[in-house]
N, C-alpha and C positions, 0 to 999 in steps of 0.2 A: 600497439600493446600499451598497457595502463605502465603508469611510474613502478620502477625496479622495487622490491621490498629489501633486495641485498645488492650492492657497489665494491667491490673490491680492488682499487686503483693502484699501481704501481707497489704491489706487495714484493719487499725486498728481506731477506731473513738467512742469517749465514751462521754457521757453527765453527767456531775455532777458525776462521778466515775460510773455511767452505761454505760456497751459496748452494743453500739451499732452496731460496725461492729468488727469482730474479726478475724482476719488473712483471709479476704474474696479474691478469686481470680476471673477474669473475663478477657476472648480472645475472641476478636470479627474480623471477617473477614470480607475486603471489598467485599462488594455485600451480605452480609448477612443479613436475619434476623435474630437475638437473644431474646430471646424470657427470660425474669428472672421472675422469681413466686415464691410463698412463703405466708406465713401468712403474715397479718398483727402485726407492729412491727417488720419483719422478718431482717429490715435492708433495704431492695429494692431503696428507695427511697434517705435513709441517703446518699448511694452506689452512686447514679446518681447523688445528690448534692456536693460530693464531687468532681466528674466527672466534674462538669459541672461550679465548681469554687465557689459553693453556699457557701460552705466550704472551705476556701481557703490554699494555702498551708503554713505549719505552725500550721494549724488546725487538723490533721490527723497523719497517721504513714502508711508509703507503697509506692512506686510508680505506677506513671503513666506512661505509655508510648504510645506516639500518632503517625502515622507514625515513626514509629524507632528510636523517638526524647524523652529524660525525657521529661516531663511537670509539669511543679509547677506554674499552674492559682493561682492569685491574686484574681480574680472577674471573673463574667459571660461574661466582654467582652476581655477577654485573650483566654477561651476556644472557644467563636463566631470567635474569629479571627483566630483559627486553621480551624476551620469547624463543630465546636460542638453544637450543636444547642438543647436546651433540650424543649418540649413542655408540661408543668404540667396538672392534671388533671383540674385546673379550667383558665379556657380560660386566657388569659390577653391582650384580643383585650378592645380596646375603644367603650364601644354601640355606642355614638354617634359622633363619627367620619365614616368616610367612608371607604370603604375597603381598595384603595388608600393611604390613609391616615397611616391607620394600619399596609400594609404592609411594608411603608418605615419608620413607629413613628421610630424616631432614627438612622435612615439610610440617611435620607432626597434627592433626587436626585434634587440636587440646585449648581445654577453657582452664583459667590462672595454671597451669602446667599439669594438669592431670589431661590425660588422652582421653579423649573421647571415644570409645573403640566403636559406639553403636555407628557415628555419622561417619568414622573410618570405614566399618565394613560396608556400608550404604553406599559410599561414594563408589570403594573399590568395585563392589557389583555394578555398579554403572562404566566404570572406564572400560571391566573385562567383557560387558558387551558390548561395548565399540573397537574393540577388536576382536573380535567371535572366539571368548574363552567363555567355557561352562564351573570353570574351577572355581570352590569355594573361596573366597578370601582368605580363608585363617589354613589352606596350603600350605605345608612347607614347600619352599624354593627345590631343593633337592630332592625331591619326588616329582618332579617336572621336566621334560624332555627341552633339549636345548630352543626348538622352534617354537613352544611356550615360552619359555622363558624370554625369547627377544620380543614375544611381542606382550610380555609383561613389562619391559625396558619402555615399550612403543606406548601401552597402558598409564607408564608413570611421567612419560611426556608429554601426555596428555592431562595428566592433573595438573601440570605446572603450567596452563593456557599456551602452550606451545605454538607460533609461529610459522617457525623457520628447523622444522629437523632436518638432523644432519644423521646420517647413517652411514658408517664404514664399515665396508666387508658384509652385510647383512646378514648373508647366507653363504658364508664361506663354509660354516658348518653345517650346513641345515640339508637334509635330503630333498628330492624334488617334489615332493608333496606340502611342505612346510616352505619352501621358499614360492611356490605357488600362491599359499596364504597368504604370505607376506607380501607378496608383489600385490596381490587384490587388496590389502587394506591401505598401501600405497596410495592406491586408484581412488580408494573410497576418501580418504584424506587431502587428496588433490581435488576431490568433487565439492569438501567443506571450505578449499580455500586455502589450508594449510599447504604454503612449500617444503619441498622436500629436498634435498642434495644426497644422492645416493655414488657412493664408491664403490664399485665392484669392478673388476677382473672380468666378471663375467657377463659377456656383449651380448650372448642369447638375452638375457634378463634384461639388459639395458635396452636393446630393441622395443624388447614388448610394452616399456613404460616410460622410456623417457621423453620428454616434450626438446630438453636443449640437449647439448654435450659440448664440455670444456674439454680438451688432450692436454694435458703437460705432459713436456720434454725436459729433462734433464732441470727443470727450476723453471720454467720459462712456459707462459701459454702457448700454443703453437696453433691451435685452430677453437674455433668458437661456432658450433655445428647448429642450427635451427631444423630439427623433425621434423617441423610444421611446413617449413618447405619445401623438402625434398626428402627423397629415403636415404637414409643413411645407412650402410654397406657396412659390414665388419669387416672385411679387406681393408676400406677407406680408412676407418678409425684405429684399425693395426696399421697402416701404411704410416698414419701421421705420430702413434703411439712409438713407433722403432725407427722411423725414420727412413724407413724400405720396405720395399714389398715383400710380404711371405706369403708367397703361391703354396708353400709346404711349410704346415704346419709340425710336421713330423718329419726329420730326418730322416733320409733314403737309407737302408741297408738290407746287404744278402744275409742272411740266417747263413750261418755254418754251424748245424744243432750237432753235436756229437754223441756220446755215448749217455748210459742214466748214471746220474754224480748225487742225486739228494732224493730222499724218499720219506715220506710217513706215512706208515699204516695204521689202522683202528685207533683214528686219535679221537679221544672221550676227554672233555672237561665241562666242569662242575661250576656254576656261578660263584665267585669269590666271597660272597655274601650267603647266599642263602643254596643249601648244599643239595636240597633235594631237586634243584632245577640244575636239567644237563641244558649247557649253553654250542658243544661241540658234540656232534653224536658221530661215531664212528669214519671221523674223514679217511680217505686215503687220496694222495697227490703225490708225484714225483716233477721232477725237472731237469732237465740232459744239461750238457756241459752247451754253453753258447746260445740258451733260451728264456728267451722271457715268455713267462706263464701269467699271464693275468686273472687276479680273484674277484671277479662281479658280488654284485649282491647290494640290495635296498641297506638302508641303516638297522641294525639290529639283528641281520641274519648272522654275524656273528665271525666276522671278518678281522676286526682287529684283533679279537679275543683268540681265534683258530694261533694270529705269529706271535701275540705275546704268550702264549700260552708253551708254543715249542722253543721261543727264545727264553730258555732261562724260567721257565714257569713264571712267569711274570705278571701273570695273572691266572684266577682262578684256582680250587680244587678238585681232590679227588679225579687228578689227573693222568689217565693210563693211554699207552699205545706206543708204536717205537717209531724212532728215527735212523735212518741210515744213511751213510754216506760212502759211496763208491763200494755199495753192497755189506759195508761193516755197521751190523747196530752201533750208535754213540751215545752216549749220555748228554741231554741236555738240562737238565733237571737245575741247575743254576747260569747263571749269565757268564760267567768266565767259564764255565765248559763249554756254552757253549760256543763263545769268542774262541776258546782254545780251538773247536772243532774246525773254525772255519768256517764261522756264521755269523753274519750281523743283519742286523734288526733297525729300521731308517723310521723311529717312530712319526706320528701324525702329527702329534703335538710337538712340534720340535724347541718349543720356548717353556714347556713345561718339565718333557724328558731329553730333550735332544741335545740343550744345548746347558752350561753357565756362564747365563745372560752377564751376568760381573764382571763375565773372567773375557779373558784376550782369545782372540783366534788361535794366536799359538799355541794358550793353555789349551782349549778345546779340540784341537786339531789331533793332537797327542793322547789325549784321554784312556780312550780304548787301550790304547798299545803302551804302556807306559815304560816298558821295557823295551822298547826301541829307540829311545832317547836317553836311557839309563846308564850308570855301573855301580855295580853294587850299590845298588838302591838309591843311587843319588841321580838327578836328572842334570843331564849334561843340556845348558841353555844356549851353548853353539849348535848342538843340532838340533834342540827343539824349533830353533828359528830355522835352521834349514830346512827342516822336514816340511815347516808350515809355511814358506815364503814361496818349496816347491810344488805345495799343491795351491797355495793361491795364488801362483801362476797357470799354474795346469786346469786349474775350475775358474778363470776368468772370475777372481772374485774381489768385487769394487772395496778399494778400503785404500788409503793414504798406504799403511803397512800392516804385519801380523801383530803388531800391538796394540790395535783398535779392539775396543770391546765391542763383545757380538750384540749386545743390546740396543748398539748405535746402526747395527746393517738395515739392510732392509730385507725384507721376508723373503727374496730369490737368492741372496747373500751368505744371511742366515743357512737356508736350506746346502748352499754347496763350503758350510765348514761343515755340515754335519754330514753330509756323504764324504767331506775329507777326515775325517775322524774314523770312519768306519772303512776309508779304502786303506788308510795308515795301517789297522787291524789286520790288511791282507786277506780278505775272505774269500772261501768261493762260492759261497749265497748269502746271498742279499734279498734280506727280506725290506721290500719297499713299501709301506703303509700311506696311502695320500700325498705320493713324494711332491707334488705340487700345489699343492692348498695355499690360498692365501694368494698363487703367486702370478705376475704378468703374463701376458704370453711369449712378448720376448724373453725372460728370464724363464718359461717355460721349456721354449725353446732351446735354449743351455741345458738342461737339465735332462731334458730325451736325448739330446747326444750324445752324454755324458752315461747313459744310460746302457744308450745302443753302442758305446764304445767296451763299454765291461765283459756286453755279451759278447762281442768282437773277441774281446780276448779271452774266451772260453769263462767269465764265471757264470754261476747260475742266476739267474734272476727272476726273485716272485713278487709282482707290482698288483697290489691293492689299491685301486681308484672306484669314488662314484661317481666320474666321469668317463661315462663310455663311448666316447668319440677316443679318449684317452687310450682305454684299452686297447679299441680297433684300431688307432695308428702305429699304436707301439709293438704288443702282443703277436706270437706267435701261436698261443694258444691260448683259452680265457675256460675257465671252470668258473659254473655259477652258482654259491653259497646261498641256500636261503632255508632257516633257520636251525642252524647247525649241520645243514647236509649239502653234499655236492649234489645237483639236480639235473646237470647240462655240462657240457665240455664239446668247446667251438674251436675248429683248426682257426689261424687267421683267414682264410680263403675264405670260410662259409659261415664266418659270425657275420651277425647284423644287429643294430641296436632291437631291432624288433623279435627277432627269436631270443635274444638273452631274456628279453622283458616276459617273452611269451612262458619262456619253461618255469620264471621266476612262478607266475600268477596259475599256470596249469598246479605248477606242485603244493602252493599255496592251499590250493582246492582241494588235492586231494587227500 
């Protein structure tokens, strides 16, 4: 194979005396895809911000080497001006700016400082065909569906004569249709020439496109995988990922479903925005004590909107229909009614609503319940720490102590303060929204037992994924939402990924 376009030798990089990367190596070749995986906290990310100048030099121990040349970036725009172009898991387009706008913020295409909008929108038309978008330039951002959007990020790295992109998480948000996309213009980008380094979680996608694969363990590379000459197994690359075999991707357990504990009938809501569009058309759904019910459904059927809407109205208007619990209607019509009823809510987004990023574990741990660390209104800081040092032993969750901020976890971490904050609460349904997004398999793995341990102890559980391998491991039963309606309802016995898909696209039709 022709000379490396990327060297990454003896990369060593520690925080507060934790290493986080320790003697890591990484060869990427022009025209490749490189494909790096790992737990989370594996390192992956630390890896690419030092790459990419986030980290600059000074800050680290190792070289770099970029075409055949050391490199010691100062800042993100020393590595831009090689060709290094890194695009993070949360977008950093402008909503309301235009696409136009977005793809030059920075770049500006302007004579003695006036912008030239004509050769702006000229060029932008040219990048959005090379990644197959039909959208005007002069767009706003925020009229754009997320899987536009990233490949308007992929659009603006390509104005910048882009190299070497780097992509973390891609399609952690993106449905299967949109991460489809994305993976083909991958393809198409590798046939220009252009390398690529993609981070994903997710090994079905890394199959279909990668050429190499890097594993980090714990800071440290641990295997250096070539596609090219041999197939590479998702067993093999979870085996070197966790450092054991997982023959069981999903926790074994017996269902002990008991009586019916949670109900909604004729649930109707209203777009939050614009009122004359019903986004929830007359659900009804219950859930017995000791069962996870899973909610299928493509992006948009209306999934997240269905639990924030009965937690606390939390989204949407013109909101009508009832909740019961153990046969008695309850009011949930605000968030502390419905925390009072005995309901918590494990949003998707856990870094925007889940968590404050700022604040400590034990701040966040406590949250919810704040009257269980309380007297008379004042918070007793001996048992905040107890409450939160006993569930981040109980949730196996990595952190020196509960005085780390949650901004420093990493995303499987993150996820189990925020089911500790909500077990704190005491609830007996648990509404679970993408409770794994973002996150490893092995930290996935925690998380389904964690899961299947709640329904053990009789609470209710209602788990929203659009991962339906997800549902069929976990679920006892799976109800499929598509667009505003339940259309299907599969025991676990008789689901399969292909009748959820089928009644999705029959009801579609009719």
């Amino acid at each position: 194979m022709a000379n490396p376009i990327l060297e990454m030798r003896g990369m060593k990089k520690s925080f507060h005396g934790v290493k986080a990367l320790s003697d890591v190596n990484l060869t990427v070749h022009a025209g490749q895809i490189h494909a790096i995986v790992g737990e989370n906290g594996a390192g992956k990310s630390t890896l690419m911000k030092v790459l990419s100048g986030v980290y600059p030099y000074g800050d680290y121990e190792g070289e770099i080497r970029f075409l055949g040349q050391e490199c010691r970036f100062k800042g993100i725009s020393d590595s831009e001006a090689k060709g290094i172009i890194i695009i993070h898991q949360e977008l950093a387009l402008v909503p309301l700016l235009s696409i136009a706008e977005n793809i030059f913020l920075g770049n500006e295409q302007a004579h003695y400082g006036v912008i030239d909008w004509s050769t702006s929108f000229l060029k932008t038309q040219a990048l959005l065909k090379k990644v197959g978008l039909k959208e005007s330039p002069g767009t706003l951002i925020t009229n754009l569906g997320v899987g536009k959007q990233q490949l308007i990020e992929i659009a603006k790295a390509l104005s910048k004569e882009v190299k070497l992109l780097i992509l973390d998480e891609p399609t952690a948000s993106l449905n299967e249709t949109d991460s489809d996309a994305l993976l083909e213009l991958l393809l198409e980008l590798k046939r220009q020439g252009i390398a690529c380094i993609l981070i994903s979680h997710k090994l079905n996608e890394i199959s279909k496109v990668a050429d190499a694969i890097t594993v980090l363990r714990d800071g440290a590379t641990v295997a250096s995988l070539d596609c090219a000459q041999e197939p590479v197994s998702e067993d093999r690359v979870i085996k070197y990922m966790v450092g054991r075999e997982m023959a069981d991707r999903y926790p074994k357990r017996t269902p002990n479903i008991g009586e019916e504990v949670f109900e909604v009938k004729n649930w109707q809501v209203h777009h939050e925005e614009h009122a004359d569009r019903q986004v929830i058309k007359g659900v009804d759904i219950h859930v017995k004590r000791g069962e996870i019910v899973g909610i299928a459904g493509l992006m948009g059927a209306g999934r997240t909107e269905l639990a924030m809407s009965i937690f606390g109205r939390t989204y949407g208007q013109g909101i009508s229909g009832q909740v019961f619990l153990h046969g008695k209607e309850i009011d949930t019509s605000t968030v502390q009614k419905a925390i009072d009823h005995g309901i918590a809510y494990v949003t998707e987004d856990r870094k925007g609503y889940g968590l404050v990023l700022d604040e400590t574990i034990a701040w966040n741990t406590t949250l919810a319940n704040l009257e269980g660390v309380s007297r008379y209104s004042v918070i007793n800081e001996g048992r905040e720490f107890g409450v939160a040092e006993a569930y981040r032993r109980k949730l196996n969750i990595r952190s020196p102590d509960v005085f780390a901020h949650t901004v420093n976890l990493s995303g499987g971490n993150q996820q189990k303060v925020v089911l500790s904050k909500w077990l704190f609460s005491n609830p007996e349904v648990l509404i679970l929204d993408e409770p794994t997004r973002g996150i490893d398999v092995g930290a996935k793995y925690e998380i389904y037992t964690i899961i299947a341990q709640l329904a053990s102890e009789g609470k209710c559980v209602l788990m929203i994924s659009s991962e339906m391998p997800e549902l069929l491991g976990m679920c006892d039963r799976i109800c499929v939402l598509n667009e505003g309606r339940f259309v299907a309802e599969f025991s676990a016995a008789e689901a399969t990924q292909e009748k959820i898909m089928r009644s999705i696209v029959i009801s579609g039709v009719n």
